[in-house]
C-alpha positions in Angstrom: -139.8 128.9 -52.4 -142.3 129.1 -49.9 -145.5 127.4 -49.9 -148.2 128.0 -47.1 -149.4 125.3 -45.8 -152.6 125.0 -44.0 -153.6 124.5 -41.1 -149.8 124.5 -40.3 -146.4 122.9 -41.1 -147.6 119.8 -38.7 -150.4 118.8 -40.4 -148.6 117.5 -42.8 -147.0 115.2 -40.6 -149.9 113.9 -39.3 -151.2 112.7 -42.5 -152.6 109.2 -42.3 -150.2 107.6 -45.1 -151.3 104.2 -43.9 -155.1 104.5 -45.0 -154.0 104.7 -49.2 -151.5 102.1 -48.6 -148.9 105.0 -48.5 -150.7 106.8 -51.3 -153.1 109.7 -50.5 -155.3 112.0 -53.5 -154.4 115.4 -54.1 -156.9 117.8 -55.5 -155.3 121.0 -57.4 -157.3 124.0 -57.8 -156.7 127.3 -59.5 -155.5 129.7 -57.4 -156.5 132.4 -59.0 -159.5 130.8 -60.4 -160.3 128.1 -58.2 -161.3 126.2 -60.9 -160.6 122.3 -60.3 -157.8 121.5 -62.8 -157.0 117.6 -62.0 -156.7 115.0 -59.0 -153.6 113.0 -58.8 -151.9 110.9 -56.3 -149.0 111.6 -53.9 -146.7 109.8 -51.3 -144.4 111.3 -48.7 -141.5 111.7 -51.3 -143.7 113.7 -53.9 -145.0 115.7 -51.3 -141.7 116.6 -50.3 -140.1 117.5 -53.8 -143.5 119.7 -54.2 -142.2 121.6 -50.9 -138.3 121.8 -51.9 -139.1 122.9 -55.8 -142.7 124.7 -55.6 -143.5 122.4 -58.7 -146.7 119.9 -58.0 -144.7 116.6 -57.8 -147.3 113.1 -57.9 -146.9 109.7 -57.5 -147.8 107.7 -60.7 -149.9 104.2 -59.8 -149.7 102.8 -63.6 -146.3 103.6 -63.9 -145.0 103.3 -60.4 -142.6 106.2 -60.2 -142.7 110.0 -59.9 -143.4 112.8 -62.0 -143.9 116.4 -62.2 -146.6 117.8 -64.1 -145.5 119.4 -66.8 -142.2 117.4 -66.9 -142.5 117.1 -70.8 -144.8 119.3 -71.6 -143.7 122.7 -69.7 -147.5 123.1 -68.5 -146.1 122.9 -65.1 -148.3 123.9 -61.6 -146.5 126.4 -59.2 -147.6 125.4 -56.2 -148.9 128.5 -54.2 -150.5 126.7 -50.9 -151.5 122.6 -49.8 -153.9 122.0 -47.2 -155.2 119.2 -45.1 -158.5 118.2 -45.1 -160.7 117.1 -41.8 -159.5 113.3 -42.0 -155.7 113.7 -42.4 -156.1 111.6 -45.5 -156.5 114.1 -48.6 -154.7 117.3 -49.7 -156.0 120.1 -51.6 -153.5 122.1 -53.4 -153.5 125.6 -55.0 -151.2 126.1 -57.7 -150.7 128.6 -60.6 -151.0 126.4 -64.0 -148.2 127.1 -66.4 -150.7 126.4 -69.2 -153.4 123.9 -70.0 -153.5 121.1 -67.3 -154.9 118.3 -68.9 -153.4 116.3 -71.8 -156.1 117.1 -73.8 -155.2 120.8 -73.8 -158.6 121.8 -72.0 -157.5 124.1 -68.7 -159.1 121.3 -66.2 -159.4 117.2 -66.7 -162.8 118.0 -65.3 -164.9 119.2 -68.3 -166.7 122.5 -68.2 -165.5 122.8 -64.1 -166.7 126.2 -62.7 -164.1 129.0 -62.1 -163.9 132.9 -61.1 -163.9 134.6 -63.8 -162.6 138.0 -62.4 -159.8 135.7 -60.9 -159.0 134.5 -64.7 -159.4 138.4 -66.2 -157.4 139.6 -62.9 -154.3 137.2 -63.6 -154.5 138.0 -67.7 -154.6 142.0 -66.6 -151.5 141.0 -64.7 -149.4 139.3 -67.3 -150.9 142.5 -70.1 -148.8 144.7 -67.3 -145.4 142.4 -67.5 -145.7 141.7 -71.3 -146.8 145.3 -72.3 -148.3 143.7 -75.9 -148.7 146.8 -78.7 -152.1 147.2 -80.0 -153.8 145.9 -76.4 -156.1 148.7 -74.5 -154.9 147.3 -71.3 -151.5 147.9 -71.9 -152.4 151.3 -73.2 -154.3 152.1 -69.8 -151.2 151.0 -68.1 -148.6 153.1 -70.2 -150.8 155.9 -69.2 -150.0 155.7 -65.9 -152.0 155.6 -62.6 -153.6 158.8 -62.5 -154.9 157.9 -65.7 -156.8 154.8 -65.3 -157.6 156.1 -61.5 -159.6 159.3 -64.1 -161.0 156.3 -65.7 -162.2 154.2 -62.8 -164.0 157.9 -61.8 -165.5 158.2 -65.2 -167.2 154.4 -65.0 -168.4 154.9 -61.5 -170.3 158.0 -62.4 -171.6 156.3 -65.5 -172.6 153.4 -63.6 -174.2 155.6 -61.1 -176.3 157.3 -63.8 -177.1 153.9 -65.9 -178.6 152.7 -62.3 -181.2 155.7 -62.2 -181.5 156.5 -65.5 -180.7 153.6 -67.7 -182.4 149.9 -68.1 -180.6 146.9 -66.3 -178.6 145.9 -69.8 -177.2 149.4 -70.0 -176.4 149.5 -65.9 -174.3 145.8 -66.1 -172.3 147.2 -69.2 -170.9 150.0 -67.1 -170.8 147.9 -64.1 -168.4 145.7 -66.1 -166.5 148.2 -67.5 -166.2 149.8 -63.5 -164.9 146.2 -62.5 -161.9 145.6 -65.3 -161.1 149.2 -64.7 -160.4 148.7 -61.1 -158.9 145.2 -61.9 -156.2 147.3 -63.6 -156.1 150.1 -61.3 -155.2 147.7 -58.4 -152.6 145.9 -60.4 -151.2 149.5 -61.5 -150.6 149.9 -58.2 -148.9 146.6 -57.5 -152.3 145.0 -55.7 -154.6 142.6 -57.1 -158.0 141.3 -56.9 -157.3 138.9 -53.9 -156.1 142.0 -52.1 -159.2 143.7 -51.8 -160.9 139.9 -51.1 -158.9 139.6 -48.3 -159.8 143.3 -46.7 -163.7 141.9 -47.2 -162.6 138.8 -45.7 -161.4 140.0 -42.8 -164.6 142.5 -42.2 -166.5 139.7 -42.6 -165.0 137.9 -39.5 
């Protein structure tokens, strides 16, 4: 399992245990969503067990031991990346959520928390393409093949193009939307994904 860590491996050795009594909060976000989903606490042993299994690993203060989220429940968070912040003292972690994260059964503990919606409808195109469920347009599109929805991606761009001279602004974010979830599924036809083509603007943007 490899985790990225960030800004490197070292930072994480540098984290100043001593300031939370040898506690320190851990944000998790979405990473495909980057929606908050909870804040928990870890130590240097949960930390570690996070880094060996990939599964997001916190300390528990009321009942003094650790535990894996997702231990009982199977929601668990597959930790993708953890990085430092400026003080050494918090970590933020990206993980993939097996499920809802809180106990209520809400996705986030944080009610209502913002999120990327293309990054949720990216990830659901992606498990439509490993589950293949009958009666599902996207798995149609993607038993069609890649020429196929690459036709269909050039049949919404044109009718985009048209509904932005010809058509009122209702009529031009329909096809705009349908462009968009046609190239989600394009992309992921082709074994890419949305963050793909984030990180090619990303780094033109530098």
């Amino acid at each position: 399992m490899s985790i990225e860590v960030r800004p490197s491996p070292q930072a994480l050795e540098s984290l100043d245990w001593a300031k939370g009594d040898g506690l320190l909060p851990a944000v998790v976000q979405d990473a495909d969503t980057l929606q908050v989903l909870m804040l928990g606490y870890v130590n240097a042993e949960s930390l570690h067990i996070t880094r060996v299994t990939g599964q997001m690993t916190f300390y528990s203060r009321s009942r003094q031991r650790l535990w894996t989220k997702g231990e009982q429940s199977g929601h668990v968070l597959a930790v993708q990346s953890i990085r430092v912040d400026c003080d050494a003292d918090t970590v933020l972690v990206l993980a993939r959520p097996a499920g809802p994260t809180c106990h209520t059964g809400a996705d986030s503990c944080f009610d209502q928390a913002p999120k990327d919606f293309l990054g949720a409808l990216d990830r659901l195109v992606a498990v439509r393409d490993a589950q293949r469920p009958a009666g599902s347009y996207t798995t149609t599109l993607f038993e069609g093949g890649v020429r196929r929805i690459a036709q269909k991606v050039g049949e919404e761009g044109v009718e985009t193009a048209l509904a932005a001279v010809a058509q009122d602004d209702d009529a031009l974010l329909g096809e705009a939307a349908d462009l968009l979830y046609h190239l989600l599924v394009l992309l992921r036809a082709r074994g890419l994904s949305l963050e793909d083509a984030r990180a090619v603007l990303e780094k033109r943007h530098r």
